[in-house]
KEPAKOL-981569 format. One line per field, with one value per residue (C-alpha): residue number from 1; x, z, y. Coordinates in nm, 3 decimals. Layout:
! KEPAKOL-981569
kelo	NUM  ... .
x	X  ... .
z	Z  ... .
y	Y  ... .
//
This chain:
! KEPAKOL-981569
kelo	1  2  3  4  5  6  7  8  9  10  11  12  13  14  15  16  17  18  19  20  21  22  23  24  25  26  27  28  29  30  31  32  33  34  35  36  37  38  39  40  41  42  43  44  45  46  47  48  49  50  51  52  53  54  55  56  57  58  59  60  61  62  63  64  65  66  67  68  69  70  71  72  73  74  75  76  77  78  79  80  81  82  83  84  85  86  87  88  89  90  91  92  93  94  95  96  97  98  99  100  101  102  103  104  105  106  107  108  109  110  111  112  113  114  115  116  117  118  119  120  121  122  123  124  125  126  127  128  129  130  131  132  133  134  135  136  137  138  139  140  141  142  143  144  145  146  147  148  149  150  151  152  153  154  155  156  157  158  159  160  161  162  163  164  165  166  167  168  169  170  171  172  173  174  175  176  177  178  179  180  181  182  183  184  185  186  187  188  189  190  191  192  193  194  195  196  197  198  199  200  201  202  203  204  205  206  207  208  209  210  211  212  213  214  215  216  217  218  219  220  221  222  223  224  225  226  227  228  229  230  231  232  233  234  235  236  237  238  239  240  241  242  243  244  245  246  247  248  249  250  251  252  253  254  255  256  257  258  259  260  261  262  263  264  265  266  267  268  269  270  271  272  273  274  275  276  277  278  279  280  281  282  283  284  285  286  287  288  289  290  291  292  293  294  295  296  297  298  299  300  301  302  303  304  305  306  307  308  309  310  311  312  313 .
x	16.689  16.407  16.419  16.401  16.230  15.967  15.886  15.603  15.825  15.998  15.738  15.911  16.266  16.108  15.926  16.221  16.433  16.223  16.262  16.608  16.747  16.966  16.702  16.433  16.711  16.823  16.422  16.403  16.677  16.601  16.206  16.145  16.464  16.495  16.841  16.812  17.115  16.922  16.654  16.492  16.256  15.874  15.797  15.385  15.204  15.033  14.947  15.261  15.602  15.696  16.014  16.163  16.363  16.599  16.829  16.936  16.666  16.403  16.220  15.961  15.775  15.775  15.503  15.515  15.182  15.052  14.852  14.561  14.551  14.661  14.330  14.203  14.601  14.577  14.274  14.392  14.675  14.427  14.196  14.551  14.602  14.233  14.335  14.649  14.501  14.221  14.484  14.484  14.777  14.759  15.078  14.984  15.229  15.508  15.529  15.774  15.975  15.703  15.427  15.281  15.191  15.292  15.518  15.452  15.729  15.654  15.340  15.376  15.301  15.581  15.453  15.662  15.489  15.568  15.624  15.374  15.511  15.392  15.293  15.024  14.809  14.646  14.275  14.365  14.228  13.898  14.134  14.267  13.945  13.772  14.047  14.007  13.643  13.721  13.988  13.779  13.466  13.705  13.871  13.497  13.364  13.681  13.611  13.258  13.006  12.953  12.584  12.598  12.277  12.250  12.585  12.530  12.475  12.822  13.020  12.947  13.013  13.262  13.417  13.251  13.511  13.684  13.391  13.415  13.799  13.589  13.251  13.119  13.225  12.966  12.688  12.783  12.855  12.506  12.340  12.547  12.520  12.072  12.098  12.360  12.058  11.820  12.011  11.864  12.224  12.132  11.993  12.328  12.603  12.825  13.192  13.532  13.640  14.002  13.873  14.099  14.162  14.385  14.437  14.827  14.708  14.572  14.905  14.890  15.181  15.221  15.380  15.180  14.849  14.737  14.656  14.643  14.550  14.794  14.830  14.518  14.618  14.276  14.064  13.701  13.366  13.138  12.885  13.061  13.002  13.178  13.503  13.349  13.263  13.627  13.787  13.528  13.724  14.017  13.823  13.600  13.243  13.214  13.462  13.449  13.142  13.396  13.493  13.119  13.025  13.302  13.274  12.914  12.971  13.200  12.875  13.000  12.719  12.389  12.337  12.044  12.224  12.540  12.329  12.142  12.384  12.718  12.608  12.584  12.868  13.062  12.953  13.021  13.348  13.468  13.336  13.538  13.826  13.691  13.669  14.045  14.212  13.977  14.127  14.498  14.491  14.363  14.628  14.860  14.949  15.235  15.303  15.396  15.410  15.622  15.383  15.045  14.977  14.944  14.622  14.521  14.493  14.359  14.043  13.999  13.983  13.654  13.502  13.577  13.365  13.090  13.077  13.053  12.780  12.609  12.618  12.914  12.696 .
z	-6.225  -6.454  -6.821  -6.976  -7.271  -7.093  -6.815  -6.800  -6.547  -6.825  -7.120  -7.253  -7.254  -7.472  -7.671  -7.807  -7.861  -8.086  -8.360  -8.334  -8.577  -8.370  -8.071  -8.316  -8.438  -8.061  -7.997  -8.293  -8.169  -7.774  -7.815  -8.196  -8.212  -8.601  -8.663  -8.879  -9.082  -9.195  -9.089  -9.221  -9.132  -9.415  -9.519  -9.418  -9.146  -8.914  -8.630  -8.635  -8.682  -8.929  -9.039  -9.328  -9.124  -9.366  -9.344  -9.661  -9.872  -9.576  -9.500  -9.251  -9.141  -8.805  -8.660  -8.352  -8.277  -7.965  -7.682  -7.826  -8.115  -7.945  -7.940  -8.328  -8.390  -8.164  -8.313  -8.682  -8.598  -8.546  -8.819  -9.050  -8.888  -8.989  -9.357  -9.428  -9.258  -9.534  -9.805  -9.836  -9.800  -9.527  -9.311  -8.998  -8.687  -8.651  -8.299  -8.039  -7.836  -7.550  -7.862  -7.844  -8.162  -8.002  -7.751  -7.517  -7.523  -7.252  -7.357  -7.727  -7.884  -8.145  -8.369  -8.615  -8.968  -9.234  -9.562  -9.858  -10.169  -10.501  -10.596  -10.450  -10.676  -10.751  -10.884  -11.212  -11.445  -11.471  -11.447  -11.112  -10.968  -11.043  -10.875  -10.552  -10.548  -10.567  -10.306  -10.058  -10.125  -10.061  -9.755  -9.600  -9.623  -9.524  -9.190  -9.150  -9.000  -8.647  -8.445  -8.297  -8.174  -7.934  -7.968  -8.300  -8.201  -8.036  -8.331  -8.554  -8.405  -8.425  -8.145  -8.108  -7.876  -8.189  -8.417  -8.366  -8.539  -8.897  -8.843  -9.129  -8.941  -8.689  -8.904  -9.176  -8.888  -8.738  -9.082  -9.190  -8.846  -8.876  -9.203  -9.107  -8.812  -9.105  -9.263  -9.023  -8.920  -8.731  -9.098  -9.258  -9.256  -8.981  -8.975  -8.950  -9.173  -9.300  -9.204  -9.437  -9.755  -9.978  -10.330  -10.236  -9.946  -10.174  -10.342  -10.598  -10.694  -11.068  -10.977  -10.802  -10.950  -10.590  -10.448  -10.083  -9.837  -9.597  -9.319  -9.090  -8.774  -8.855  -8.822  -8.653  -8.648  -8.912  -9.209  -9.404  -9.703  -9.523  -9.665  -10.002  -9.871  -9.771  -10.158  -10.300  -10.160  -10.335  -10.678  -10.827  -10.803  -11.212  -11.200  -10.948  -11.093  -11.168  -10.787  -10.704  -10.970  -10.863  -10.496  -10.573  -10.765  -10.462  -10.265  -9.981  -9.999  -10.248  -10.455  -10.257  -9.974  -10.115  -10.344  -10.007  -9.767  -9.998  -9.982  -9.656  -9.499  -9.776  -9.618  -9.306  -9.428  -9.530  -9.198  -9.069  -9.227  -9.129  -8.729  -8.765  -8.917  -8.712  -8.375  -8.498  -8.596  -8.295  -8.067  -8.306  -8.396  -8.632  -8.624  -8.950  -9.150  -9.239  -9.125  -9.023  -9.410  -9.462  -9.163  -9.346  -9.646  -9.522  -9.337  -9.652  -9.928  -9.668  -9.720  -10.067  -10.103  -9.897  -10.081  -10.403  -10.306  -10.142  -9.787  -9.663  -9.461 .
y	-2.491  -2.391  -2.486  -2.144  -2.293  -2.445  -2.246  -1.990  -1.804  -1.674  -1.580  -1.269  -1.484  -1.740  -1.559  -1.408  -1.723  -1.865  -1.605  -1.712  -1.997  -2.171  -2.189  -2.319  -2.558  -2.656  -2.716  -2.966  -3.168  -3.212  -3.206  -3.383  -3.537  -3.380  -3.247  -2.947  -2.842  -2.500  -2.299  -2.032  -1.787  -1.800  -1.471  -1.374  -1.508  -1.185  -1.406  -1.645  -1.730  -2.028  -2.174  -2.397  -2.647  -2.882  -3.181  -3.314  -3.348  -3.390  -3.059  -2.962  -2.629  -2.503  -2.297  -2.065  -1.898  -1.686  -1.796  -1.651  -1.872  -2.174  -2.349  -2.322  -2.434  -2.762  -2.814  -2.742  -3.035  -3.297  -3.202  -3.221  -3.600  -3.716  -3.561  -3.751  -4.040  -4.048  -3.957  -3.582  -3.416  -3.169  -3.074  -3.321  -3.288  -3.486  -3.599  -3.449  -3.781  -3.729  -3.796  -3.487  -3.325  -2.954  -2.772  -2.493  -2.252  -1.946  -1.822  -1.977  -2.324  -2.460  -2.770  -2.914  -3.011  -3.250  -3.072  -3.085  -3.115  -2.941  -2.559  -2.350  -2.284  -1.902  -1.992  -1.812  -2.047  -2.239  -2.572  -2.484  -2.338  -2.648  -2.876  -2.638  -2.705  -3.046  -3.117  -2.866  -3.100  -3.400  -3.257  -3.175  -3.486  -3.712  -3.427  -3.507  -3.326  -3.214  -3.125  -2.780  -2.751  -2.543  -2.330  -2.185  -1.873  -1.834  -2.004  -1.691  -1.378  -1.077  -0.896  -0.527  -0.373  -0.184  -0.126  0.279  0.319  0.422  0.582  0.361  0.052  -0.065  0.049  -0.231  -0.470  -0.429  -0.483  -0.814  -1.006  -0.865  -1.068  -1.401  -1.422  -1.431  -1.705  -1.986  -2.104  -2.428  -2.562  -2.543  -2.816  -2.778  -2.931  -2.912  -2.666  -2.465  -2.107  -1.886  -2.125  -1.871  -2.034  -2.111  -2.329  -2.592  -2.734  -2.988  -3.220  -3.270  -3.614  -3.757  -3.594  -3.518  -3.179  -3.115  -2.819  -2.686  -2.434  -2.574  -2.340  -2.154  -2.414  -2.466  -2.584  -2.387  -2.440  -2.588  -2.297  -2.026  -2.205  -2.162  -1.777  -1.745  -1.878  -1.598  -1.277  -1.401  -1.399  -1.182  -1.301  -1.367  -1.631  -1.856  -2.022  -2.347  -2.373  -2.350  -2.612  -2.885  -2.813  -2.905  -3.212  -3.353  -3.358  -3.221  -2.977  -2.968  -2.665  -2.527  -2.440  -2.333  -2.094  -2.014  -1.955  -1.819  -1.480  -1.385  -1.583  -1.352  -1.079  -1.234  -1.313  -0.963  -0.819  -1.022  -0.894  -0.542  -0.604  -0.792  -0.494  -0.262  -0.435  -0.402  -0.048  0.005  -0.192  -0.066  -0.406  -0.429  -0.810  -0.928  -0.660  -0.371  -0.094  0.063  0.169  -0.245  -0.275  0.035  -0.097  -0.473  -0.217  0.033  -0.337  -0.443  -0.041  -0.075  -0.394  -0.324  0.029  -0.173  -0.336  0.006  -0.061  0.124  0.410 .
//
């Protein structure tokens, strides 16, 4: 008979064990041999589900995520290996008792990842922006870089299926990808890079002194800058000049092109964030939050800043 954890015969079955506890827990034990007395289910997370497993003082996180996403995910995992191999704490996979680094459940992939210690930080001060700037220097050039000749084109685009669900919507679309293709993309720095770095994924332990980055599952191959682009929306523009200054001094990037190139992979950035609210409003995709008013508001915070900046029309 048919494991009904494992088989894709039964997708829809699976897919609703694992936001159970005791499934997740059962999973642990027969696949990563890790015997969980508690788990809990993380609060956030619109694209996955993730879990605090503990036993004893050992704790790990658990990370479900859809078919969809499985490929930036697997490739987050190794990109989080290289990390903690060069000594940046990152959240690398612990390996199931096959030594794989991830599971297939139905349609969804389950990875189990060792626990960072330390706070997420927020970027409010000019002491913690700098110490982002320097461990996202750090992390980009223990990644390398990576030749995309060839396929640049294809690395930075944004679906146009849902572009008509605000009138002002393709219009601004249209006008930021004219200007990305202005940018000269093949003459950036291309590498391994964290895709959405929040301030609370970089978490620094005050015991050790070290600060890491977590939560790699958005990871890909891009200029290097548009992680820079992505720390900016979480800041106003005025104050991030310490994370620009430190990234620069870790040499992961010269000044030139980051002053270059930040602009319009921000724009880039928050058109991004347009098109992925844009496509759940219209599937009326509710996954991970408490209602529509919260894809409302992620769509209307991309008008607002394009508006700002007089290019909302």
């Amino acid at each position: 008979m048919a494991d009904p954890y494992t088989s894709p015969e039964h997708p829809a079955q699976a897919e609703h064990m694992l936001h159970d506890p005791h499934t997740v827990a059962q999973l642990l034990e027969e696949h990563w041999a890790l015997h969980a007395a508690e788990v809990r289910l993380l609060e956030g997370g619109m694209n996955s589900l993730t879990w605090e497993a503990r036993s004893g003082s050992t704790r790990w996180v658990v990370k479900v995520v859809p078919p969809e996403t499985k490929d930036a995910f697997v490739f987050g995992l190794e990109v989080a290996e290289r990390l903690e191999q060069n000594g940046i704490p990152a959240g690398a996979p612990a390996a199931t008792v096959s030594g794989r680094s991830f599971m297939s459940f139905g349609r969804q992939v389950m990875a189990v990842l060792r626990w960072v210690d330390g706070r997420g930080l927020t970027g409010e001060s000019p002491a913690e922006l700098d110490l982002m700037g320097t461990t996202l220097a750090r992390a980009h050039r223990a990644l390398g870089t990576q030749d995309t000749k060839g396929a640049t084109p294809a690395r930075l685009h944004l679906p146009s299926e849902h572009l008509d669900v605000r009138p002002w919507l393709r219009p601004v679309i249209t006008r930021v990808m004219a200007r990305l293709d202005e940018l000269d993309l093949p003459s950036l720095t291309w590498g391994p890079v964290h895709g959405d770095p929040a301030p609370d994924v970089f978490r620094f332990d005050p015991v050790s002194g070290v600060c890491g980055m977590i939560d790699w599952s958005g990871a890909g191959v891009l200029p290097r800058v548009y992680d820079l682009a992505a720390l900016m929306m979480y800041r106003r523009a005025d104050s991030v000049r310490p994370l620009i200054d430190a990234y620069v001094a870790g040499n992961a990037l010269t000044r030139g092109e980051v002053e270059r190139a930040l602009n319009p992979l921000l724009e880039y950035r928050w058109a991004g964030q347009a098109v992925y609210f844009a496509g759940r409003i219209a599937r009326g995709d509710l996954t991970g939050i408490d209602g529509p008013e919260v894809n409302e508001a992620g769509l209307d915070a991309a008008r607002q800043w394009f508006a700002d900046r007089g290019d909302d029309h």
